[in-house]
SEFIZA-403647 format. One line per field, with one value per residue (C-alpha): chain; residue number from 1; x negated, y, z. Coordinates in pm, whole numbers. Last residue first. Example, Ala and Ser with C-alpha at 12.3 -4.5 7.8 and 13.67 -1.06 7.14 Angstrom:
chain = c(A	A)
resi = c(2	1)
c1 = c(-1367	-1230)
c2 = c(-106	-450)
c3 = c(714	780)
***
This chain:
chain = c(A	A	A	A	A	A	A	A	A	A	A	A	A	A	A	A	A	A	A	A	A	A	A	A	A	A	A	A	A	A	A	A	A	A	A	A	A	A	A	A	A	A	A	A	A	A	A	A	A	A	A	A	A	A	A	A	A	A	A	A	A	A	A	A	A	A	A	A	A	A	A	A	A	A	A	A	A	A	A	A	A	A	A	A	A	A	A	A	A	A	A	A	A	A	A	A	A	A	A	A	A	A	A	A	A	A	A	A	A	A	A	A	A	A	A	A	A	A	A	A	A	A	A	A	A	A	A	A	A	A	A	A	A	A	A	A	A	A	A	A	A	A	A	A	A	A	A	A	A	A	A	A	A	A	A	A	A	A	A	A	A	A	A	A	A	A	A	A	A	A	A	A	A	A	A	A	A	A	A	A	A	A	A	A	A	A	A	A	A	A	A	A	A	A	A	A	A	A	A	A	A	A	A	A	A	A	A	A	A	A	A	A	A	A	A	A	A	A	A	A	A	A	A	A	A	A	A	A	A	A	A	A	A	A	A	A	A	A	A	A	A	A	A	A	A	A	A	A	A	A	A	A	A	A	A	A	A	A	A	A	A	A	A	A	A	A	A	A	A	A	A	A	A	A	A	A	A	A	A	A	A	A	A	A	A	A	A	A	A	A	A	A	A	A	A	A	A	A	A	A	A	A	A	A	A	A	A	A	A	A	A	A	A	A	A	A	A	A	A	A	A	A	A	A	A	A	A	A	A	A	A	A	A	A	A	A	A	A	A	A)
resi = c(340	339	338	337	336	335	334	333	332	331	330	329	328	327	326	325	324	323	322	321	320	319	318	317	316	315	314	313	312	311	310	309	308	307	306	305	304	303	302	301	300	299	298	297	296	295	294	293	292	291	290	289	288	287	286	285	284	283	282	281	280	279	278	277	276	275	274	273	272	271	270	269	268	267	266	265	264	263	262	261	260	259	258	257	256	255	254	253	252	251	250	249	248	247	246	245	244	243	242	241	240	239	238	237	236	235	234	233	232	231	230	229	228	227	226	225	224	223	222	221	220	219	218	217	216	215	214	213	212	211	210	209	208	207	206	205	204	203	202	201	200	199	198	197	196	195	194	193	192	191	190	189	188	187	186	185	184	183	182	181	180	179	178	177	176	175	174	173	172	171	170	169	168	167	166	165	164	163	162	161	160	159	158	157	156	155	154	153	152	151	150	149	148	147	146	145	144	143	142	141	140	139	138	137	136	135	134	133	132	131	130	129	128	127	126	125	124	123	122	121	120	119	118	117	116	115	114	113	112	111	110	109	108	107	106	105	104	103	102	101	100	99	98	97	96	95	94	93	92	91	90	89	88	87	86	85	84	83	82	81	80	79	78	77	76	75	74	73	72	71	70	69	68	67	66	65	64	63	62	61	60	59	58	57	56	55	54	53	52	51	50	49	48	47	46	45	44	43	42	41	40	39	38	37	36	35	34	33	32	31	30	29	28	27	26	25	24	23	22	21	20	19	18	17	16	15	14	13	12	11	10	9	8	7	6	5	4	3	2	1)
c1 = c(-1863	-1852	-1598	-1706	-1774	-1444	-1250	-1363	-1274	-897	-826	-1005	-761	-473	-596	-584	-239	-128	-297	-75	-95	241	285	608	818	893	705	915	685	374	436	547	218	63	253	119	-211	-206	-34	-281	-582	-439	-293	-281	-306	-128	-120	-147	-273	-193	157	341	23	168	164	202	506	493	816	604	235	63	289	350	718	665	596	466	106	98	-244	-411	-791	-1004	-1099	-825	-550	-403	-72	35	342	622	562	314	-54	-155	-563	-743	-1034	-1311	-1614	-1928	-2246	-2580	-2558	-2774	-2446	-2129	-1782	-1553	-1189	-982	-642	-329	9	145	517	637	800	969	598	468	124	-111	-425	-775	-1097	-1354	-1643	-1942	-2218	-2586	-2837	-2815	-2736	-2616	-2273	-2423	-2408	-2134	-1875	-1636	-1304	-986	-920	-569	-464	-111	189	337	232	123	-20	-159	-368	-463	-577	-786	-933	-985	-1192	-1359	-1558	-1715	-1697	-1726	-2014	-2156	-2126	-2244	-2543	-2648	-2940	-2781	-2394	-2085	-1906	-1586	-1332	-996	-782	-410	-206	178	408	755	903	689	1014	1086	1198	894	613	703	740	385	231	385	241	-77	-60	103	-218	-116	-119	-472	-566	-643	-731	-558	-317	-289	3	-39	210	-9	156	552	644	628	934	1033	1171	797	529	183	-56	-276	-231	-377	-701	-726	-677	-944	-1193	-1161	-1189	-1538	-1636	-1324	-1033	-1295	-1123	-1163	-930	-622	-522	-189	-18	-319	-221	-601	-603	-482	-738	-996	-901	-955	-1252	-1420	-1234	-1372	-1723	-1837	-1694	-1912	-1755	-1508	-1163	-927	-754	-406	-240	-538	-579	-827	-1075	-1012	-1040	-1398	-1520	-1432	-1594	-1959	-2162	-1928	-1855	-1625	-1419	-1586	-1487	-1829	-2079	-1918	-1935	-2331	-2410	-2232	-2378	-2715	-2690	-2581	-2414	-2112	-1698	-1529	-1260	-933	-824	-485	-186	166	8	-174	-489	-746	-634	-632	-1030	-1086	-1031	-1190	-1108	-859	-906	-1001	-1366	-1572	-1686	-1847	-1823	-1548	-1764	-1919	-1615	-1491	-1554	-1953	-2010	-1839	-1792	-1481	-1221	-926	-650	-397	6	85	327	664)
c2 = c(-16402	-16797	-16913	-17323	-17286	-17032	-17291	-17604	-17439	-17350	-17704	-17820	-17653	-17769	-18129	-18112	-18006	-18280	-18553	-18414	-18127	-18148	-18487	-18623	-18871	-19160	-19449	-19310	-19468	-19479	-19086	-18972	-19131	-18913	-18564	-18652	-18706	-18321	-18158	-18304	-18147	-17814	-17811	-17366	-17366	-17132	-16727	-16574	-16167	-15899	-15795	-15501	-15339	-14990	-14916	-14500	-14367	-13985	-13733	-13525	-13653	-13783	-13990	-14129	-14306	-14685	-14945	-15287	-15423	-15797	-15902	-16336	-16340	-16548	-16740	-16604	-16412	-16032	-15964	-15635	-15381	-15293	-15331	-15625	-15647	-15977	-16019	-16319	-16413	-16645	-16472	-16660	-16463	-16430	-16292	-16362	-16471	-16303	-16449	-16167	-16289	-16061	-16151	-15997	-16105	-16212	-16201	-16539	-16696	-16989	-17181	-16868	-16732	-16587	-16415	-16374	-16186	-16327	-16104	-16253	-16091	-16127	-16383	-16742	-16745	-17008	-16832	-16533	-16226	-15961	-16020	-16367	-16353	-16419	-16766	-16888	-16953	-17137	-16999	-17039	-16755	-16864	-17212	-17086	-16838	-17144	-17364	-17117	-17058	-17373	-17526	-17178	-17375	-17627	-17598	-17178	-17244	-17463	-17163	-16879	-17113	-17143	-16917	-16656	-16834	-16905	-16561	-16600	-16269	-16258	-15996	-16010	-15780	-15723	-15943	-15874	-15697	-15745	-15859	-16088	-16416	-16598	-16353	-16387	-16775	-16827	-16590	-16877	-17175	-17020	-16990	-17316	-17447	-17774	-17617	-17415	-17822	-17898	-18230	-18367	-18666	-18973	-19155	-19564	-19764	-19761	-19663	-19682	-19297	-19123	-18869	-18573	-18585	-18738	-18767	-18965	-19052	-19288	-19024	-18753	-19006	-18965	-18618	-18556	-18814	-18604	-18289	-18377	-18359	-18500	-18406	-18103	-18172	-18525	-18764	-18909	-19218	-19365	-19749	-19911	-20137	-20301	-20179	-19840	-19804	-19926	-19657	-19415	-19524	-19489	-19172	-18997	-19127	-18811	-18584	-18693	-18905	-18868	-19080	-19163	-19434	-19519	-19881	-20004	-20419	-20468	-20729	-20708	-20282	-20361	-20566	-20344	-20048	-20207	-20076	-20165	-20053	-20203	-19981	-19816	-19409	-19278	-19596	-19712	-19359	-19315	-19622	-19646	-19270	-19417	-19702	-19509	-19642	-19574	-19753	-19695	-19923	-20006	-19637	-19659	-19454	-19368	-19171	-18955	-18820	-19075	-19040	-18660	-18716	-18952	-18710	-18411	-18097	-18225	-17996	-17588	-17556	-17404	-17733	-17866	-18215	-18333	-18153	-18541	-18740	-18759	-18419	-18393	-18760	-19106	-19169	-19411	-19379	-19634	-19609	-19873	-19768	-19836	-20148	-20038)
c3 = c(-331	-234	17	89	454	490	301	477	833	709	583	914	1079	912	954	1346	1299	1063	1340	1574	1890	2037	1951	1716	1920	1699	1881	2214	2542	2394	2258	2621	2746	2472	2574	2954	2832	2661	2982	3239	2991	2948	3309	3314	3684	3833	3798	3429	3519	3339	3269	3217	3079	2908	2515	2445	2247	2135	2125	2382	2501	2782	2949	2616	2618	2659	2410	2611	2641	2766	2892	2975	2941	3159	2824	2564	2500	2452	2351	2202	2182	2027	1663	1745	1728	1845	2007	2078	2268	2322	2479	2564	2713	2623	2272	1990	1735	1691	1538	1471	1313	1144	1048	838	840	505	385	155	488	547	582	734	603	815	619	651	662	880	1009	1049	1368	1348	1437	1395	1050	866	840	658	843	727	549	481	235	206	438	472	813	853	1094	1389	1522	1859	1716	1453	1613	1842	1574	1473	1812	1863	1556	1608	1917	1717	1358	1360	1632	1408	1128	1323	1410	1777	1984	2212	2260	2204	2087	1915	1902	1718	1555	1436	1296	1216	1459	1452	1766	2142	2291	2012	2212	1956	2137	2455	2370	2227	2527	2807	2579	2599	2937	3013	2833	2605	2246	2414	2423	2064	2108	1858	1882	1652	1649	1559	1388	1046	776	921	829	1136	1234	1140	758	747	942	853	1136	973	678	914	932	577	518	774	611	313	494	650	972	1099	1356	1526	1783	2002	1935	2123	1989	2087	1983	1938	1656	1637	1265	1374	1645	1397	1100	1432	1565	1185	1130	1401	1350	1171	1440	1722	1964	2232	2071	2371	2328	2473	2472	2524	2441	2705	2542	2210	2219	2428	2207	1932	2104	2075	2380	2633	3033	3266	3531	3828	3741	3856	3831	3531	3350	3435	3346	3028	2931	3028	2783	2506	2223	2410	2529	2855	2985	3191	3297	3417	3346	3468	3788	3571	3763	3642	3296	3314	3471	3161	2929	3054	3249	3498	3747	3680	3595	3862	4026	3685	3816	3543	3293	3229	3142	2809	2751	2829	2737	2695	2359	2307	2632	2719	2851	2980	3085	3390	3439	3616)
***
């Protein structure tokens, strides 16, 4: 059978670059899960930069191009993967659909701006569960937690209802000594809130914002919020901490159930069950019954092999879609635009 031909736009740190960070479990870009997917074949890369090109032909050995057009004409992809800078999303993507690429995978955040979010989730428009005919191309968002088996693992604990209903949830996001609260908000929150959503099921609606302001780069915000089920008119509280001026990175999140809690995030991977207090009479205490995810957790193999699956069934709806990827930035705009 013919392999199916990818194709990467923007070719730095996640289109190809962290694939020689030795500590970082194997694919970990774009064009490594390419490489490694036996019904794919990379056929092109695509920069502005003449030492990104360089760089990517010399370590993957396919033809480079500064102008992605050229490059679209002359190797008709049938998957492209969009790894530019979130105010060019759009543009790549409006082209993909006017050269009927079939798949686009694009980088998260979806957009810089929610207009040009809403318009590149109406390339991808779904309707009575399937997509509408607008543009014959699906759009994927790289929100990868959707593909981690350990993510995917905590989502189904918590759906089976051994933990009971779900009544809190908190969140931690440090990136860093020196960046913005707000970029890292845009750039690494862009994940986390799409992954609170993604184990509950539910949509973020932002309340309120205390503490340091988001243009800070000192200081801790605290993010007051809400989950919101679309069958659902009950609300499940949220907190989300994201600190500035510290040296290390911590993305976590935390799920208070009636019976217990879940605990998730970079390294992170604890289920607490309800147990009778060893400490106490006619008390309940919570108990780690499991701590520790083994295997690899194939975030980037799992999110290639969902868009091979969409070349080969038009009407397959992604794990991580274009309507996803504009949730989030739904949620992001709101907390940028919260006044008191």
């Amino acid at each position: 059978m013919e392999k199916i031909r990818a194709a990467v736009v923007g070719l730095g740190r996640i289109a190809s670059i962290l694939e020689d960070d030795e500590l970082r479990e194997k694919p970990c870009t774009h064009t490594g899960a390419i490489a490694a997917n036996g019904d794919c074949i990379l056929v092109a890369g695509s920069d502005i930069s003449g030492e990104r090109r360089n760089l990517f032909a010399e370590k993957w050995k396919v033809p480079v191009y500064e102008n992605a057009d050229e490059m679209i004409a002359a190797h008709k992809p049938q998957i492209l993967v969009i790894a530019t800078h979130p105010d060019s999303h759009f543009k790549y993507c409006f082209l993909a659909s006017q050269m009927k690429i079939p798949v686009v995978i694009c980088e998260k955040p979806l957009a810089d701006k929610l207009k040009d979010a809403r318009k590149i989730a109406r390339l991808s428009q779904v309707k009575d569960g399937t997509y509408n005919d607008v543009s014959g191309t699906i759009i994927i968002t790289n929100h990868e937690r959707r593909y981690s088996q350990d993510y995917i693992k905590a989502k189904e604990i918590l759906k089976e209802g051994k933990l009971g209903a779900i009544i809190s949830v908190s969140a931690v996001l440090y990136m860093g000594r020196t960046r913005r609260i707000l970029d890292m908000l845009w750039h690494d929150g862009t994940h986390l809130a799409d992954a609170i959503m993604f184990l509950t099921d539910s949509n973020l609606k932002h309340k309120r914002t205390i503490g340091a302001k988001l243009t800070s780069n000192k200081g801790t915000a605290w993010l007051e919020a809400s989950l919101c089920g679309e069958k659902s008119d009950s609300e499940i509280p949220v907190i989300i901490e994201i600190g500035a001026g510290r040296d290390h990175l911590v993305f976590e999140i935390e799920i208070s159930c009636e019976k217990g809690r879940l605990r998730i995030g970079n390294g992170v991977y604890e289920i607490f069950e309800s147990v009778p207090c060893p400490y106490a009479q006619k008390f309940r205490s919570l108990q780690k019954t499991d701590g520790e995810f083994k295997g690899p957790t194939g975030y980037f193999a799992n999110m290639l092999k969902d868009a091979v699956a969409c070349v080969k069934d038009p009407k397959r709806i992604p794990v991580s879609g274009a309507v996803n990827g504009l949730k989030v930035i739904e949620y992001l705009q709101s907390v940028k635009a919260w006044k008191k």
